[in-house]
DOVEXVEX-186259 format. One record per atom (N, C-alpha, C): atom name; residue number from 0; x, y, z; residue in three letters. Coordinates in steps of 0.05 Angstrom, whole numbers, plus 5000, padded with zeros to 4 digits. Each point is the difference from the previous one (the first is absolute). Layout:
# DOVEXVEX-186259
SITE   at     i      x      y      z    aa
SITE   CA   NUM      X      Y      Z   ALA
...
***
This chain:
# DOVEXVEX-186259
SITE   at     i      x      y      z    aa
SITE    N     0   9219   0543   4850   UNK
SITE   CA     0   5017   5015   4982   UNK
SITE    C     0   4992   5030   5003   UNK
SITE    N     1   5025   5016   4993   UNK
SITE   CA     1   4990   5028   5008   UNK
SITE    C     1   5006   5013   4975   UNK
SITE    N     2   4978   5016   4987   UNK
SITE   CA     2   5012   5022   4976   UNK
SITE    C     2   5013   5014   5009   UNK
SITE    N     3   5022   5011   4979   UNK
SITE   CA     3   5013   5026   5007   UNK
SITE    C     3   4993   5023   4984   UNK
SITE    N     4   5005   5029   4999   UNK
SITE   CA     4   4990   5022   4976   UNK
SITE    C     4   4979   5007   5030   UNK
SITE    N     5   4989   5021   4981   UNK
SITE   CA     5   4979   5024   5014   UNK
SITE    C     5   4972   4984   5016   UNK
SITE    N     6   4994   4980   4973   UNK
SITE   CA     6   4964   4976   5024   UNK
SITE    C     6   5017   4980   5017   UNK
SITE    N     7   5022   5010   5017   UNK
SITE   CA     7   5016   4976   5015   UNK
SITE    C     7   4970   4981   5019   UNK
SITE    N     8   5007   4983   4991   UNK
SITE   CA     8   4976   4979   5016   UNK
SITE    C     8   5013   4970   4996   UNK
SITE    N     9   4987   4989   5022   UNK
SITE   CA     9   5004   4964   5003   UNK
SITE    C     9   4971   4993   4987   UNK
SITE    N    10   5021   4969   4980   UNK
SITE   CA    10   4974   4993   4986   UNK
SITE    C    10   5007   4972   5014   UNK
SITE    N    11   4976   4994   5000   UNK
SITE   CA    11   4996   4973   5013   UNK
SITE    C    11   4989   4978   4982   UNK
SITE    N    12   5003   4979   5001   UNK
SITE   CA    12   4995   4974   4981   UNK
SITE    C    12   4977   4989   5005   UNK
SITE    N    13   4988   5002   4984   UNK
SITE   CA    13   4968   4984   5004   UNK
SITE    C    13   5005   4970   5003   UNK
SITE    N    14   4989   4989   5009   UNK
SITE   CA    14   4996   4975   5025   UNK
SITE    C    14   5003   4975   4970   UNK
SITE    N    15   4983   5001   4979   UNK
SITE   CA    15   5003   4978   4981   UNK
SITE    C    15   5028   4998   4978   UNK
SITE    N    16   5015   5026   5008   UNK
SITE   CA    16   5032   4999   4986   UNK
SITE    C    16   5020   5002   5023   UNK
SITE    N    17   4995   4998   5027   UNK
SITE   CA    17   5020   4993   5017   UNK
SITE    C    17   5022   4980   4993   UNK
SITE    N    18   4991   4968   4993   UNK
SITE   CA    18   5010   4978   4997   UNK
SITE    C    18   5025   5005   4971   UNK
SITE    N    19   4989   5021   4980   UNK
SITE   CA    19   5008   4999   4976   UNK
SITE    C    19   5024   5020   5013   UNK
SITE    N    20   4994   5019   5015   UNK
SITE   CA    20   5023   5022   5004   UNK
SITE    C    20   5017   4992   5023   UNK
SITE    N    21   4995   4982   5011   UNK
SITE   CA    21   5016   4986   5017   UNK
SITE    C    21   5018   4990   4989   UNK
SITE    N    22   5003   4977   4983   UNK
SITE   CA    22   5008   4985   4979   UNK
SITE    C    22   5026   5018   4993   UNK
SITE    N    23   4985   5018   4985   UNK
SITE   CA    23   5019   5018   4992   UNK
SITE    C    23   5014   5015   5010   UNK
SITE    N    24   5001   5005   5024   UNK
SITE   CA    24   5016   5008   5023   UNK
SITE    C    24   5021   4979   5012   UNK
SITE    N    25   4993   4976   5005   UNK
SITE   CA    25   5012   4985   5001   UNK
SITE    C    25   5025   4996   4982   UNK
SITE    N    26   4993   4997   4974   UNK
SITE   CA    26   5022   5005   4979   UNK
SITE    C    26   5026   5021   4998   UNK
SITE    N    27   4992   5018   5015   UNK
SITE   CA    27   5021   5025   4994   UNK
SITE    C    27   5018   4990   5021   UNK
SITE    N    28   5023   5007   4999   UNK
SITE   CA    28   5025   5008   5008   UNK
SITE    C    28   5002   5016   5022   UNK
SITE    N    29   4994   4997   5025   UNK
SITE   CA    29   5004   5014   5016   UNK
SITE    C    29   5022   5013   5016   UNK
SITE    N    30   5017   5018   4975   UNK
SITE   CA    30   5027   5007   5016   UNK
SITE    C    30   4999   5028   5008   UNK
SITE    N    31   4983   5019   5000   UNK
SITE   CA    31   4995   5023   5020   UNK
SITE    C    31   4995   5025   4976   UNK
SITE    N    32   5000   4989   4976   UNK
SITE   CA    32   5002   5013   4980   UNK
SITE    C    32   4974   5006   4994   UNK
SITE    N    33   4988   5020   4982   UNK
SITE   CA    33   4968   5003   4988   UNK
SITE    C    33   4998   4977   4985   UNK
SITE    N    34   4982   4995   5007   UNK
SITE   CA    34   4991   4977   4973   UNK
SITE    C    34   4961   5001   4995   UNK
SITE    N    35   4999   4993   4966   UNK
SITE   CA    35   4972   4998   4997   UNK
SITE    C    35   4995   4980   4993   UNK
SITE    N    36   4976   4993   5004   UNK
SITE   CA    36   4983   4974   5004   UNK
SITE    C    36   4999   4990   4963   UNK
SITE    N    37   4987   5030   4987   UNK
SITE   CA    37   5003   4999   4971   UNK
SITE    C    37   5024   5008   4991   UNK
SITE    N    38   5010   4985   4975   UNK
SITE   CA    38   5023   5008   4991   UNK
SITE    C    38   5022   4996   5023   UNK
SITE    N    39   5005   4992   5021   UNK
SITE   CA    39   5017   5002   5014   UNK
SITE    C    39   5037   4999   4993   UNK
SITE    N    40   5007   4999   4975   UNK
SITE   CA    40   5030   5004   4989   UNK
SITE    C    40   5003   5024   4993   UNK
SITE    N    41   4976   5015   5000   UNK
SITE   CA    41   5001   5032   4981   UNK
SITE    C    41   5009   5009   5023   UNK
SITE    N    42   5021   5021   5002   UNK
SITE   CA    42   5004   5022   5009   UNK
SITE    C    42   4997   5027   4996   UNK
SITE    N    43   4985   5004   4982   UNK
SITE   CA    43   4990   5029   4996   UNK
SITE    C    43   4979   4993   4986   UNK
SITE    N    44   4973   5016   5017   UNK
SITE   CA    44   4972   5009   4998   UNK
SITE    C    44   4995   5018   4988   UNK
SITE    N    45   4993   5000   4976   UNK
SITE   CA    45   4974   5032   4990   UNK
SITE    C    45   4974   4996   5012   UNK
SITE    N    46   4983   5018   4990   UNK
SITE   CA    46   4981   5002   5021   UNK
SITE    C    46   4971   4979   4983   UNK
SITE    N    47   5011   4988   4970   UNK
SITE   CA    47   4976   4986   4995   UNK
SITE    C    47   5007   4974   4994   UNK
SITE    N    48   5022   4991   5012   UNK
SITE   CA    48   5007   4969   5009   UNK
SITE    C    48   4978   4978   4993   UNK
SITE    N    49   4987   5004   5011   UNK
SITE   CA    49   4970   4977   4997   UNK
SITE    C    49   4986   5016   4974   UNK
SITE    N    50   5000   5017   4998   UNK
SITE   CA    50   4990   5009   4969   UNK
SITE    C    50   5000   4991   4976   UNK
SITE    N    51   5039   5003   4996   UNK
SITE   CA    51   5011   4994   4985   UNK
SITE    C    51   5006   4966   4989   UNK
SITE    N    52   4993   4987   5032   UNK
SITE   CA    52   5008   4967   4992   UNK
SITE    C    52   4979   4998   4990   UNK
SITE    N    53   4973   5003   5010   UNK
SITE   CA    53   4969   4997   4995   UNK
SITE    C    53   5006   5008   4964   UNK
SITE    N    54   5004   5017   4992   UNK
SITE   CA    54   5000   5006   4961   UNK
SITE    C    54   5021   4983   4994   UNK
SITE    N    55   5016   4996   5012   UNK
SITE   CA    55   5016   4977   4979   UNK
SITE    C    55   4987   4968   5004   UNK
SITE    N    56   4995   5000   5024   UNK
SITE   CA    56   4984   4967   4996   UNK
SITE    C    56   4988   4995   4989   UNK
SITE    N    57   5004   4972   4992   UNK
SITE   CA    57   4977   4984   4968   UNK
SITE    C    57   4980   4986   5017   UNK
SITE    N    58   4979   5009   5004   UNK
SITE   CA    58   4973   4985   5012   UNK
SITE    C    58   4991   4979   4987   UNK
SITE    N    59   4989   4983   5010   UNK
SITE   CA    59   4989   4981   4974   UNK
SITE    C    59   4975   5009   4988   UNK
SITE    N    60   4985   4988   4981   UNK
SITE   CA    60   4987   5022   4982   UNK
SITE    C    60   4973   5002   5009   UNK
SITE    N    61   4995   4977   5020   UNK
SITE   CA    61   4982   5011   5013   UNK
SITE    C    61   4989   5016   5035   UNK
SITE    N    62   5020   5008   4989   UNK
SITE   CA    62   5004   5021   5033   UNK
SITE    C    62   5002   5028   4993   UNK
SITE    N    63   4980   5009   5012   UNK
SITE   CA    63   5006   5031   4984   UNK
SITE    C    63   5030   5009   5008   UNK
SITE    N    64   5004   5021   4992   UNK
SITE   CA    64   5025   5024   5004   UNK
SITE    C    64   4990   5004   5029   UNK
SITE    N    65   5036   4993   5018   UNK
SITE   CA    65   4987   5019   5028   UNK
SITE    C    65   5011   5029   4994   UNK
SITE    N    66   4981   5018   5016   UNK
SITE   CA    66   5011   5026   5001   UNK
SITE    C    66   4997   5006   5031   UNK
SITE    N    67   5026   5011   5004   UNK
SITE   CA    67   5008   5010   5029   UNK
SITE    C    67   4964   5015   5007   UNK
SITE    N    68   4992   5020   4993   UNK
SITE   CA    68   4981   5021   5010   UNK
SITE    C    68   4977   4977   4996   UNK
SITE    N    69   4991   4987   4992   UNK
SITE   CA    69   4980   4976   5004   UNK
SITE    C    69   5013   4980   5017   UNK
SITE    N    70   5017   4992   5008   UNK
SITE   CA    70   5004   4987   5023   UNK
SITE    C    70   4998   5014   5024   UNK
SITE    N    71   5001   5009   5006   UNK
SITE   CA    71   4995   5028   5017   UNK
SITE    C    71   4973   5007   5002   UNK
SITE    N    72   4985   5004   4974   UNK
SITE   CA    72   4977   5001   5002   UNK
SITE    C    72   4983   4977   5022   UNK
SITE    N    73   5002   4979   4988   UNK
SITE   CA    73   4990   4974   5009   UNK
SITE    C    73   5012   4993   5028   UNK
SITE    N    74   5019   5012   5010   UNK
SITE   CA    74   5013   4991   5023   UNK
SITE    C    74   4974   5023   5022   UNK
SITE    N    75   5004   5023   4993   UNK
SITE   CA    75   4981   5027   5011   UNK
SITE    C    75   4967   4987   5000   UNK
SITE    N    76   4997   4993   4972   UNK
SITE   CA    76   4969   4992   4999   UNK
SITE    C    76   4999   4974   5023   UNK
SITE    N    77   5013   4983   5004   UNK
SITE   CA    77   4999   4973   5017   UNK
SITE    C    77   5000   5011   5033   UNK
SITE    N    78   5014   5020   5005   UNK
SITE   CA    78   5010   5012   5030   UNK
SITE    C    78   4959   5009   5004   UNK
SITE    N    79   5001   5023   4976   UNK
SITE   CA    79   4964   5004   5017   UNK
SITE    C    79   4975   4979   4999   UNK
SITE    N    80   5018   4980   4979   UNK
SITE   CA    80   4971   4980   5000   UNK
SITE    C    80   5001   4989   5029   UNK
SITE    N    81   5018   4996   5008   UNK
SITE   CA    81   5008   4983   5026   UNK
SITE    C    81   4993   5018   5032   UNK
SITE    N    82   4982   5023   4981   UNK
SITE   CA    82   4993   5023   5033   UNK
SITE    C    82   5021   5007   5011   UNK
SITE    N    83   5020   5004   4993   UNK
SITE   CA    83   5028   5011   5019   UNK
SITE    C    83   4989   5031   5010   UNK
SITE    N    84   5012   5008   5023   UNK
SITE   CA    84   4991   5029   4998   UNK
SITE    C    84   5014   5021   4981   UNK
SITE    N    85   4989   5019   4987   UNK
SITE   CA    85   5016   5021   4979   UNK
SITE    C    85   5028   5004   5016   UNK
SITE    N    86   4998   5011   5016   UNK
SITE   CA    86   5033   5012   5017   UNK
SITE    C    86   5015   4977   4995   UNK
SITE    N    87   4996   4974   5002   UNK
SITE   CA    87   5026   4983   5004   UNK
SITE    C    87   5008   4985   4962   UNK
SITE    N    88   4976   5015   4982   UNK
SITE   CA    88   5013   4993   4971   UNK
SITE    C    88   5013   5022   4997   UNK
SITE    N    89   4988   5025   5001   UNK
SITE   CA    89   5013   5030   4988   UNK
SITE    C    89   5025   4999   5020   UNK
SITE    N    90   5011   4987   5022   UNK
SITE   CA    90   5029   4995   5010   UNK
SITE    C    90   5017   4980   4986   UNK
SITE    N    91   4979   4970   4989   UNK
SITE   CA    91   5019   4987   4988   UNK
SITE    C    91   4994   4999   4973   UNK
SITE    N    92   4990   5025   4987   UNK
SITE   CA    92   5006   5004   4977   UNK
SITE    C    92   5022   5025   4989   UNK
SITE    N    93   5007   5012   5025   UNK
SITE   CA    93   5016   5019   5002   UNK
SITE    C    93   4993   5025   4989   UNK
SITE    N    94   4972   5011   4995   UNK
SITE   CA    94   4989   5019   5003   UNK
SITE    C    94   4992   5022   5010   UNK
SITE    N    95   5005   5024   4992   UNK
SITE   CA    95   4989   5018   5022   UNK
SITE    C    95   4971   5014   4998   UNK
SITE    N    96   4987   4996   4989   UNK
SITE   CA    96   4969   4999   4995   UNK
SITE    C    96   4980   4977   4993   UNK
SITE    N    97   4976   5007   4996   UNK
SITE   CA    97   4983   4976   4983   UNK
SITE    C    97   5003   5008   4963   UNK
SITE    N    98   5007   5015   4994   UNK
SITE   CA    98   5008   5020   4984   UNK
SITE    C    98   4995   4972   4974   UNK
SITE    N    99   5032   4994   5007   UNK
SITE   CA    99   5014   4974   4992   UNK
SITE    C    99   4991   4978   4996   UNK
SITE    N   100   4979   4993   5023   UNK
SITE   CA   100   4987   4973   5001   UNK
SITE    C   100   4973   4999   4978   UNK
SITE    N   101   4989   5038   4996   UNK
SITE   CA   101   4975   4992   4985   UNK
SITE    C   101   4993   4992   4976   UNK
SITE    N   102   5018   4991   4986   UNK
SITE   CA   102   5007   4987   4972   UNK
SITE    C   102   4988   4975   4999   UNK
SITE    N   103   5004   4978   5030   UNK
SITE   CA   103   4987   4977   5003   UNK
SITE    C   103   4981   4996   5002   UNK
SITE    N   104   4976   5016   5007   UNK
SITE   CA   104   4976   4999   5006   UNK
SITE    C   104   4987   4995   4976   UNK
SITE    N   105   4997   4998   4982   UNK
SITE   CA   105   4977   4995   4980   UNK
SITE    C   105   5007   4960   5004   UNK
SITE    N   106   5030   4994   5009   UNK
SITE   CA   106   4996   4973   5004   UNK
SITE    C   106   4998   4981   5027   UNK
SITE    N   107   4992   5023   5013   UNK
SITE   CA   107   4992   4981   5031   UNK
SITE    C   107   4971   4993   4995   UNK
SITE    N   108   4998   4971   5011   UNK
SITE   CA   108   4960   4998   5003   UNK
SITE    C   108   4977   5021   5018   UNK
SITE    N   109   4986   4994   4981   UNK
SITE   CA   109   4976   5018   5015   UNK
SITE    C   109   4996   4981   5022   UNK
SITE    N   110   4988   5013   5023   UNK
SITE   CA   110   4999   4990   5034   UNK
SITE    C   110   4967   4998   5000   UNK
SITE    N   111   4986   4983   5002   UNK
SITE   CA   111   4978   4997   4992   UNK
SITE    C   111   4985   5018   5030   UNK
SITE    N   112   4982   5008   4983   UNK
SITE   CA   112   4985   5018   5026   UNK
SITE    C   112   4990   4985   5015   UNK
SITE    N   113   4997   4971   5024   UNK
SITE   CA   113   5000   5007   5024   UNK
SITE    C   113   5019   4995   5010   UNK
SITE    N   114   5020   4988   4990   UNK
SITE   CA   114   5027   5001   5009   UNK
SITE    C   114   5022   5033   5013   UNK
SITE    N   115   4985   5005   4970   UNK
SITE   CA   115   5004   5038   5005   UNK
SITE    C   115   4979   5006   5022   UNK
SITE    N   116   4985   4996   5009   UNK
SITE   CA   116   4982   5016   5024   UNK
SITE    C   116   5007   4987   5016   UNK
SITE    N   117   5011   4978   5009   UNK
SITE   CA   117   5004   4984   5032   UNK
SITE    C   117   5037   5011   5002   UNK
SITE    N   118   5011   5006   4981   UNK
SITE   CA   118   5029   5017   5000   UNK
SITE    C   118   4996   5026   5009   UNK
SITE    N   119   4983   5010   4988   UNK
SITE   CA   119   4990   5027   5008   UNK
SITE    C   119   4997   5008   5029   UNK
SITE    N   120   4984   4977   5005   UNK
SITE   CA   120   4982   5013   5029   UNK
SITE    C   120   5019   4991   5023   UNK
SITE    N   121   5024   4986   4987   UNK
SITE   CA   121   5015   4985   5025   UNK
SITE    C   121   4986   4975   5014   UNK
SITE    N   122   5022   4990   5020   UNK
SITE   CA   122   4993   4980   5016   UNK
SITE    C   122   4984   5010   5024   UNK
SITE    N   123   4983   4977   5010   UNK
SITE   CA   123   4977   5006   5015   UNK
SITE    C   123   5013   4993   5026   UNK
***
């Protein structure tokens, strides 16, 4: 999929919701027309679509409230637990700095120091 607007970028589907977004691709109507995966009968998009469904949904009572900027959070915090290099999150987070990203840091794990020194010193 490709954004459109000013951070134009392709986002790509992480490997454990392939099967689910397939599915749902499968479903749509393929007659040459736009179509979305979510909501796919709506024809006109504002820009907090997923916002807005997210506040009207009744969660059950034991599930917290999702909020768009914590899913996001947790999606960002999971990309550095997993060692990705910074350039390829601050691309698919659609960022143009670390600026943005330093909000997460009080919730990534500490990297235990010799893990941190054999990262450090590189491969032998």
């Amino acid at each position: 999929m490709v954004t459109r607007g000013s951070r134009k970028r392709e986002i790509l589907c992480r490997r454990p919701w392939e099967g689910v977004l397939a599915a749902a691709a499968d479903r749509l109507d393929n007659t040459g027309a736009a179509q979305y995966l979510f909501r796919p009968n709506s024809y006109s998009r504002g820009t907090n679509t997923v916002t807005n469904f997210l506040a009207r949904a009744q969660p059950s009572p034991k599930v917290p409230r999702l909020v768009m900027g914590r899913l996001r959070s947790t999606w960002l915090v999971g990309l550095f637990e997993e060692r990705l290099p910074i350039t390829v999150i601050v691309a698919a987070a659609g960022v143009d700095t670390l600026h943005g990203l330093s909000r997460i840091l009080p919730f990534l794990s500490a990297v235990p120091a010799e893990e941190a020194a054999h990262l450090l010193r590189g491969s032998q």
